[in-house]
C-alpha positions in Angstrom: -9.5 -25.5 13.3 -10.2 -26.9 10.0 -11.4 -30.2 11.4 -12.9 -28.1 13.8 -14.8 -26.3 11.0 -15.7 -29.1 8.9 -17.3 -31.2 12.0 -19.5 -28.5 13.3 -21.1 -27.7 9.5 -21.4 -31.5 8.7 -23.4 -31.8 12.1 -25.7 -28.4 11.2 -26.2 -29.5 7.8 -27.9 -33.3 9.7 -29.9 -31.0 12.1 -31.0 -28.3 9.2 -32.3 -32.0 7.5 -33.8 -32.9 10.7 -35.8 -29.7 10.9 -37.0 -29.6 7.4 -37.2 -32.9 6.1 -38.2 -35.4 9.1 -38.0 -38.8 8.8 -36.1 -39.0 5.3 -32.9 -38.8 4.5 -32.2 -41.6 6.9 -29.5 -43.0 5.3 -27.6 -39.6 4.6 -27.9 -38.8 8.2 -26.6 -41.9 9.4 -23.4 -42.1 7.5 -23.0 -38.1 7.6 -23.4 -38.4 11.5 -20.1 -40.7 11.6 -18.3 -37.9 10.3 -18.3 -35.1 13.0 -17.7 -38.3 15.1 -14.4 -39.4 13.2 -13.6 -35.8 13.5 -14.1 -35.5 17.8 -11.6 -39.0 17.5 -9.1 -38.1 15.8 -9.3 -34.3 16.8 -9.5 -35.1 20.7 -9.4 -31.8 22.8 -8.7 -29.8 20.0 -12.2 -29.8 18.5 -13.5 -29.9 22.2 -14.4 -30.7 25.3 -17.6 -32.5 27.1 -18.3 -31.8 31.0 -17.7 -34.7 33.0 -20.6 -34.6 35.2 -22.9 -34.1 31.9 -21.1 -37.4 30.4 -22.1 -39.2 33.5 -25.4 -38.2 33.2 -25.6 -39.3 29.9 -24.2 -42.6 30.8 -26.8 -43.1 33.6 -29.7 -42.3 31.1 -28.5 -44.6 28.7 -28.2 -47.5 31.4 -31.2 -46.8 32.6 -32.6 -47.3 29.3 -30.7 -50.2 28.6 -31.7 -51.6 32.1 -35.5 -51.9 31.2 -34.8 -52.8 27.7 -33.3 -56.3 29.4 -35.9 -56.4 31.4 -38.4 -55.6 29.0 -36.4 -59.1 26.9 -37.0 -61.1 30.4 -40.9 -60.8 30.2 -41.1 -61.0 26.0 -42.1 -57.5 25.0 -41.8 -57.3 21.6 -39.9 -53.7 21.1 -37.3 -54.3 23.9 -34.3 -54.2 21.3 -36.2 -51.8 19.0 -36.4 -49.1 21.5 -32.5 -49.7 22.3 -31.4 -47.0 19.7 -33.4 -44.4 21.1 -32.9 -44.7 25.3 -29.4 -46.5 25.1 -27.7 -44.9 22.2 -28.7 -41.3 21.7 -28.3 -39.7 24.9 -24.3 -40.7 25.2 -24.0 -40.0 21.2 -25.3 -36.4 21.5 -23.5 -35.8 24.2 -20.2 -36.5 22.7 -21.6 -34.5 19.9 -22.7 -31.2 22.1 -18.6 -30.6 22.2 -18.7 -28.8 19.0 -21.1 -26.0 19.9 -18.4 -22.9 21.1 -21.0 -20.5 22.4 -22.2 -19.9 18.7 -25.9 -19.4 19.8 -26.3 -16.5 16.7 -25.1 -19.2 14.5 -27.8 -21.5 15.8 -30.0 -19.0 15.8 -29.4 -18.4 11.9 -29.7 -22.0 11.5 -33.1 -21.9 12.9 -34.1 -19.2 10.7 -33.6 -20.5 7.8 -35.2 -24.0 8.8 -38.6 -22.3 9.2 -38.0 -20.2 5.5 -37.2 -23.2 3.6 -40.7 -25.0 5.6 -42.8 -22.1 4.5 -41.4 -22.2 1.3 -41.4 -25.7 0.3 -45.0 -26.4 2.2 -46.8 -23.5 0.6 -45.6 -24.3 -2.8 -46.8 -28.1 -2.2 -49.9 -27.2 -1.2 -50.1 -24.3 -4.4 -48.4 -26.4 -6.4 -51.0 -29.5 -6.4 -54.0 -27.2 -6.6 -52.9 -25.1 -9.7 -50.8 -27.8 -11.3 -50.8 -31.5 -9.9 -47.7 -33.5 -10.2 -45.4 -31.0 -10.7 -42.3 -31.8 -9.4 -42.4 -30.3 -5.9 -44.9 -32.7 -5.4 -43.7 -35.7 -6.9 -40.4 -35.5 -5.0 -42.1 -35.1 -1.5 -44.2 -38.1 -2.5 -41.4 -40.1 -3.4 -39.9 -38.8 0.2 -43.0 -39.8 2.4 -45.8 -41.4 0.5 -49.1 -41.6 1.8 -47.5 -38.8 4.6 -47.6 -36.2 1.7 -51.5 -35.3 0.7 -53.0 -32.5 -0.3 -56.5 -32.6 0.1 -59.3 -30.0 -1.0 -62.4 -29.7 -2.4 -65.5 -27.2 -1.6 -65.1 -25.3 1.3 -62.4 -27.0 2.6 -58.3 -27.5 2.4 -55.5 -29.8 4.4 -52.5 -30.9 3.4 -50.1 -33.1 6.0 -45.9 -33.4 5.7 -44.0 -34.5 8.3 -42.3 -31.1 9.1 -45.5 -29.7 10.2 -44.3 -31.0 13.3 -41.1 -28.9 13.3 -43.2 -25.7 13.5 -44.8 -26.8 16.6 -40.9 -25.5 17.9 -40.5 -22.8 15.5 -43.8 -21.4 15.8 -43.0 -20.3 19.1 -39.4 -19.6 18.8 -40.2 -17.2 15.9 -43.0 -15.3 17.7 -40.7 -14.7 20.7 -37.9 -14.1 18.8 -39.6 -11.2 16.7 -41.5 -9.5 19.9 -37.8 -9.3 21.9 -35.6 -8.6 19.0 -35.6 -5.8 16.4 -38.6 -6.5 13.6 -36.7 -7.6 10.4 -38.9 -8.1 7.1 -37.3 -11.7 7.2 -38.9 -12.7 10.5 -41.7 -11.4 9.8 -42.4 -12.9 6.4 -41.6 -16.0 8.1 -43.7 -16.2 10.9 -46.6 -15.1 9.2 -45.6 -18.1 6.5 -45.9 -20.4 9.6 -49.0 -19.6 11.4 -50.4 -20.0 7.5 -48.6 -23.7 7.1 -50.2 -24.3 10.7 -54.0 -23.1 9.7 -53.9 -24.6 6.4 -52.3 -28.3 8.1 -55.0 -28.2 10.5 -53.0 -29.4 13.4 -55.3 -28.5 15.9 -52.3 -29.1 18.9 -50.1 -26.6 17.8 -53.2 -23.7 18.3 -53.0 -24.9 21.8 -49.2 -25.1 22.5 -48.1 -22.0 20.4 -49.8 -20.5 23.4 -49.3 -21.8 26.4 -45.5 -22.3 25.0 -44.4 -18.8 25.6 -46.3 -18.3 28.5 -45.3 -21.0 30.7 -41.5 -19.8 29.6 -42.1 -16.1 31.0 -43.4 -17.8 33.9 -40.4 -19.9 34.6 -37.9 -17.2 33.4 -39.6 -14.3 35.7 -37.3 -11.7 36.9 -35.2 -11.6 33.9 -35.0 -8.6 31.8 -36.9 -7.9 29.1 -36.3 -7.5 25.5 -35.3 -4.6 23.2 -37.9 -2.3 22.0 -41.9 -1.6 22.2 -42.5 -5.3 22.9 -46.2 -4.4 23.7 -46.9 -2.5 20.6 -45.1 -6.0 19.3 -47.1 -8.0 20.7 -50.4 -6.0 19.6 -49.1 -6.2 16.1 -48.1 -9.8 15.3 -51.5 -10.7 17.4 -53.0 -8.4 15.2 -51.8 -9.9 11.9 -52.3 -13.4 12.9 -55.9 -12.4 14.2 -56.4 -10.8 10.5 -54.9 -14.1 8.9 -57.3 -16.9 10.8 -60.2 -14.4 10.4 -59.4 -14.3 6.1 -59.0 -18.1 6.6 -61.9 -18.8 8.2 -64.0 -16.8 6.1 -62.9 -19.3 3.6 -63.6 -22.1 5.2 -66.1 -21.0 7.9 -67.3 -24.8 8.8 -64.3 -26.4 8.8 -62.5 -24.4 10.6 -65.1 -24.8 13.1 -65.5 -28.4 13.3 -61.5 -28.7 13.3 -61.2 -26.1 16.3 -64.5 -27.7 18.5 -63.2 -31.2 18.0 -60.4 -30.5 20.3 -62.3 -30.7 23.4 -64.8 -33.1 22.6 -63.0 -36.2 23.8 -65.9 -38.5 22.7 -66.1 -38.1 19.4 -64.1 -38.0 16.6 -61.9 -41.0 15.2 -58.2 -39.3 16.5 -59.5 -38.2 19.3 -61.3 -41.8 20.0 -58.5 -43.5 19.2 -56.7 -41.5 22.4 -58.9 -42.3 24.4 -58.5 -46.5 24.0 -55.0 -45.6 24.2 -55.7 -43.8 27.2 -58.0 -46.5 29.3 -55.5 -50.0 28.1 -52.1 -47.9 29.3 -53.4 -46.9 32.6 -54.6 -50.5 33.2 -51.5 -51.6 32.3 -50.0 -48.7 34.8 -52.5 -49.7 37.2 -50.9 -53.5 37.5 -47.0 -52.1 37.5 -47.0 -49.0 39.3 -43.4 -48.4 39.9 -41.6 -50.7 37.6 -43.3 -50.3 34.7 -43.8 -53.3 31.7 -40.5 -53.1 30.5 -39.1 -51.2 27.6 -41.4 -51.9 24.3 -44.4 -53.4 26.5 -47.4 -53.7 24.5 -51.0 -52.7 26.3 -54.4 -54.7 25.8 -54.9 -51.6 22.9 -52.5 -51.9 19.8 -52.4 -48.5 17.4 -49.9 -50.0 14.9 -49.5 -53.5 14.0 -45.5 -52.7 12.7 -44.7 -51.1 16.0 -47.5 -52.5 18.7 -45.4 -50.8 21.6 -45.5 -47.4 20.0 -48.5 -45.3 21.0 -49.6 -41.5 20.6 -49.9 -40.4 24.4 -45.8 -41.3 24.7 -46.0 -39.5 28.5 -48.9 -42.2 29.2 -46.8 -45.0 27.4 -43.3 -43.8 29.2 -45.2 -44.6 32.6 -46.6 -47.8 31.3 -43.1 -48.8 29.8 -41.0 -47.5 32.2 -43.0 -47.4 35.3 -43.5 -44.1 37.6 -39.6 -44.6 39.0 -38.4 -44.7 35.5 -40.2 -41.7 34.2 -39.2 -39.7 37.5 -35.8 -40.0 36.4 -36.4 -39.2 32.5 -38.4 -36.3 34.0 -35.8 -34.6 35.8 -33.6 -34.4 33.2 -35.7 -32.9 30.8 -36.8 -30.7 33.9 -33.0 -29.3 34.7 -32.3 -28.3 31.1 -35.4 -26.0 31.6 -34.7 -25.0 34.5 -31.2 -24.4 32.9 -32.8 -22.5 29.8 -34.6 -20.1 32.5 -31.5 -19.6 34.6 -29.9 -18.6 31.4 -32.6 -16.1 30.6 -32.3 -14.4 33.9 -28.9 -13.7 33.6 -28.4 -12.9 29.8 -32.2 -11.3 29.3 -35.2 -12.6 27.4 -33.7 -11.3 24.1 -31.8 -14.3 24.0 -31.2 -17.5 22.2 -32.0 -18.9 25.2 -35.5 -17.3 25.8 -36.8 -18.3 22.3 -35.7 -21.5 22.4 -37.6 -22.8 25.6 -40.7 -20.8 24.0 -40.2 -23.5 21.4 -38.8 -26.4 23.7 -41.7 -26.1 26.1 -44.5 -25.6 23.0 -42.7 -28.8 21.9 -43.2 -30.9 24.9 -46.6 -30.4 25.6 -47.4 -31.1 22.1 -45.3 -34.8 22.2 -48.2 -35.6 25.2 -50.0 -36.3 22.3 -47.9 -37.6 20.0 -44.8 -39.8 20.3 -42.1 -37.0 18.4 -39.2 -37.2 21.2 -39.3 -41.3 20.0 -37.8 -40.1 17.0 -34.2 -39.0 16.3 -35.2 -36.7 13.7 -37.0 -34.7 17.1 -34.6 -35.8 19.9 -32.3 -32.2 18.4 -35.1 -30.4 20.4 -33.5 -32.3 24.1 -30.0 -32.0 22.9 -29.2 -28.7 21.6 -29.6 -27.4 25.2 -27.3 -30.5 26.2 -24.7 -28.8 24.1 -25.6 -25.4 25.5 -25.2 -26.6 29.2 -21.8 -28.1 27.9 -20.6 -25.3 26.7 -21.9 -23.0 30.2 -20.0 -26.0 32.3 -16.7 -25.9 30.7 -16.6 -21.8 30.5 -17.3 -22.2 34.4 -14.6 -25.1 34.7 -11.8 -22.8 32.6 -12.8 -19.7 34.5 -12.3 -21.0 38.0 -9.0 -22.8 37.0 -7.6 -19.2 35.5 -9.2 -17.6 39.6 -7.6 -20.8 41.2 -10.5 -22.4 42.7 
C-alpha cells in the first residue's frame, strides 16, 4: 500500500503540472514520470493491474504509429523520428500507467478542481499584476517559464493576455459548468467557474466561446437516456447563464470594439492573419491528401505550406494534418479509438447518472477535441492526460468486470 500510495500522488502531482503549467516543467516531469513507473516494476500486481485487451490496443496504436514513422524515414520526411515519442511511446506508457487509478473518480475530481483555482488564480493575478505593478514577481517567473508565450497586452479600450494554460480551460470550462448545474452549488465552484469564463474573455480565445458550447451539448446528446442530476438543474442553468451573460455584457461594455472584432473574426475565413494562415494550411494539406488518399505522406510529412521553420511537419488543423500524415486508413484507426472511449464515457453516464465524474468529463473531453481541430494540443504530452485518464477509467471498469465474473464463475 505504501508504494501503492506514493505512485498514484507522484503521477497526480505530473498531471496537476500538466493542467496548470503546460509545456514547462519538462524536465521535472520526465524524471518524476520514472517514478510511478519504478514503483508498477517492482510493485507488480500489488499496485495493480492493466486489462489485457486494453494493452493490446495500446500495442496496436503504438505500431501503427511506429509503422508510418518508418515509412515516413523511407520517403525523407523530416519529423518521422520526432513524432516517434508521441504515436509510439505514449499510448503503451499511459497505459501501464492507468493501473494506478482504483475507482478514485472523487479524487480525480478534486484534482481537477483545484487545477482550475490555481489557473484562475495565477492568470488573474498575471494579468493584474502587470497592469498595476509590472515586473512583479508573478510575472517575472511566468516569463522566465514561457517567454514570448507570457504577454500581457493593453492599452485604450482594449486588454489580452496569452499563457499556455489558457488551453487547459478549454477542458475545464466545460467540466466545471456541468459539474456545478448536476451537483450541489458550492461557493468554491462557483467562484471558480466564474474565474474561468473571466480568464477566457480576457485571453480572447475566440475557440473556446464556440466549444464551451457545443461541448456539453453534444455530451447530453450521446449520453441520452441517462438520469439526470441532483437538484433544480434548470433554475441552474438559468443562473450560471445568467451570471456569465452579466459578466461578457460588464466586459464588453469595457471593451465594446474589441470584443466585437474578436467575436466577428471567427467566421470570416478571409480575413484576418490566424485565420489566413488556416486557410494556406487548409488548401497545401488537402493537396497533399488529394495525391495519397489512403496511405497518407508518412509520419512528419511536410505540405507545400510550412507554419514553423523548427517543426515544418507540425501544423494547426492537426485533424487535417493527421489525414495528410497518416492517410484516411490511418486516421480511421486513431478515430475509433478516441471514438470508443466516448462511447465509453456515455455508457458510463447511463448507468451511473449525469451527476457523475464521468458526465463532466466528456463535457470537457469533447469541448476539448473540437477545439484541437484547430490547434495541434493532443501533439503534446502536456494534453495527451485529456485521452488517457478515460484509458485508466476503462481499466479500472474492465478489471472490476474480469474480478466479478471470476467470483460468479463465468
Amino acid at each position: 500500500m505504501p508504494l501503492n500510495n506514493f505512485a498514484r500522488q507522484v503521477a497526480g502531482l505530473i498531471l496537476l503540472l500538466s493542467l496548470v503549467f503546460p509545456t514547462s516543467f519538462t524536465a521535472f516531469k520526465t524524471v518524476a514520470l520514472l517514478l510511478p513507473l519504478g514503483c508498477l516494476v517492482l510493485g507488480g500486481g500489488v499496485v495493480g493491474r492493466v486489462d489485457t485487451r486494453l494493452m493490446c490496443a495500446a500495442i496496436l496504436f503504438s505500431f501503427i504509429g511506429l509503422g508510418w514513422s518508418l515509412y515516413g524515414m523511407l520517403v525523407g520526411n523530416l519529423g518521422a523520428l520526432r513524432v516517434l515519442t508521441v504515436m509510439v511511446v505514449y499510448p503503451i506508457l499511459f497505459t501501464i500507467l492507468a493501473m494506478l487509478y482504483r475507482g478514485d473518480s472523487q479524487g480525480l475530481d478534486r484534482l481537477l478542481v483545484l487545477a482550475g483555482m490555481l489557473i484562475v488564480l495565477i492568470d488573474l493575478g498575471f494579468v493584474l499584476g502587470e497592469i498595476v505593478l509590472p515586473g512583479n514577481p508573478l510575472g517575472v517567473t511566468l516569463r522566465a517559464l514561457y517567454g514570448d508565450e507570457a504577454v500581457v497586452d493593453y492599452g485604450a479600450g482594449y486588454l489580452k493576455f496569452t499563457l499556455p494554460n489558457v488551453s487547459t480551460v478549454i477542458f475545464l470550462l466545460s467540466f466545471m459548468l456541468c459539474r456545478i448545474i448536476c451537483q450541489r452549488i458550492t461557493l468554491a465552484g462557483l467562484v471558480t467557474f466564474l474565474g474561468l469564463v473571466l480568464v477566457v474573455l480576457l485571453s480572447g480565445r475566440r475557440v473556446i466561446l464556440v466549444t464551451a458550447l457545443f461541448g456539453p451539448v453534444i455530451a447530453y446528446c450521446m449520453s441520452w437516456g441517462a438520469p439526470g442530476g441532483r437538484g433544480l438543474a434548470v433554475f441552474k442553468v438559468g443562473s450560471f447563464a445568467g451570471a456569465a451573460i452579466l459578466l461578457a455584457v460588464f466586459i464588453y461594455s469595457l471593451w465594446p470594439d474589441y470584443i466585437y472584432e474578436r467575436v466577428t473574426s471567427i467566421f470570416e475565413f478571409g480575413a484576418g492573419a490566424s485565420n489566413l494562415e488556416r486557410t494556406y494550411q487548409f488548401i497545401a494539406l488537402m493537396d497533399g491528401i488529394y495525391a495519397h488518399p489512403f496511405w497518407g505522406a508518412g509520419a512528419g510529412a511536410v505540405a507545400d505550406y510550412i507554419r514553423s521553420e523548427e517543426m515544418p511537419w507540425a501544423y494547426e488543423l492537426f485533424y487535417v494534418a493527421l489525414v495528410f500524415q497518416y492517410g484516411l486508413l490511418g486516421f480511421s484507426i486513431y478515430a475509433v479509438g478516441v471514438f470508443f472511449l466516448m462511447m465509453f464515457l456515455a455508457r458510463e453516464v447511463r448507468r451511473k447518472g449525469r451527476d457523475s465524474f464521468e458526465f463532466y468529463y466528456l463535457c470537457g473531453l469533447i469541448s476539448f477535441l473540437l477545439a484541437t481541430a484547430t490547434n495541434p494540443y493532443l501533439a503534446k504530452f502536456d494534453y495527451m492526460w485529456v485521452l488517457f485518464v478515460p484509458v485508466a477509467l476503462l481499466n479500472h471498469r474492465l478489471i472490476e468486470r474480469v474480478d466479478r465474473n471470476l467470483v460468479h464463475g463465468h
